[in-house]
N, C-alpha and C positions, 0 to 999 in steps of 0.2 A: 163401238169397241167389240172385240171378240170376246166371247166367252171365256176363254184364261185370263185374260188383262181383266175382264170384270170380277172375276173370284181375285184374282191377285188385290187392287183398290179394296174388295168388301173384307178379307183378310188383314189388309195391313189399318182400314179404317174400326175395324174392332181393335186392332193393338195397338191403336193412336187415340182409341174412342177417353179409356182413359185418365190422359196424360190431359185432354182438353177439358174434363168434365173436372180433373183437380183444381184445376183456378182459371179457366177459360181465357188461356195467355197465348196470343198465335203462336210469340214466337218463342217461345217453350214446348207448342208442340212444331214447328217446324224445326227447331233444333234435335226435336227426337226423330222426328223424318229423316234427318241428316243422317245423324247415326244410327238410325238401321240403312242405311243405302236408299233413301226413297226421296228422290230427285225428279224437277222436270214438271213436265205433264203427269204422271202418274201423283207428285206431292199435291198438285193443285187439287185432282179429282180428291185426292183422298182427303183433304184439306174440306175441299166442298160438302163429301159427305159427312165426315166428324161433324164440323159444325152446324150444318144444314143452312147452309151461305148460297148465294148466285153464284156464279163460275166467276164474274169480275172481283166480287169480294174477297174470294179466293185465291184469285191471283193476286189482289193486293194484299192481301196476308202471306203470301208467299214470298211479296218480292219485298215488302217491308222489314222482314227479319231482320237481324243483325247477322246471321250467319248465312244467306244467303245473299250477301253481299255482290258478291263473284258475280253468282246470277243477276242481280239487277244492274251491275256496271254492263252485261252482255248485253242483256235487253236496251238500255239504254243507247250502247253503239250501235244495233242494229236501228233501232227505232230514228237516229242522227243519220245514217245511212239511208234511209227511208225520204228523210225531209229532204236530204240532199240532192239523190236520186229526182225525187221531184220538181228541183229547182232548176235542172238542168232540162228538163221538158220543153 
């Protein structure tokens, strides 16, 4: 990561730090991610550092939300897409 993208993560993971440390709930703080606009790759990192997780656990706290819905049906077509692609080999 560049240098701005890593101050931006260490910034929004101090004003994510905490929402997580209030009752240690993903998805209460990927709900607050949401509303401040913190989407994607950048929720996952910051998701990682708040909680001090692997990046997998991260992502499944990510994608397990309820308001990150959206994003796990994507993930999920893309990943069908994947299998598919393969089958056709």
């Amino acid at each position: 990561m560049d240098a701005e993208r890593t101050a931006r993560i260490a910034a929004l993971a101090a004003t994510a730090g905490p929402v997580w440390a209030e009752n240690h709930d993903g998805s209460a703080l990927q709900a607050f991610l949401k509303e401040i606009g913190c989407d994607g790759v950048d929720a996952v990192m910051v998701t990682r550092q708040v909680v001090g997780c692997s990046l997998g656990e991260a992502q499944e706290m990510f994608l397990a939300a309820p308001c990150r819905a959206a994003e796990l049906a994507s993930h999920n077509a893309f990943m069908e897409g994947l299998e598919r692609a393969q089958g056709d080999l």
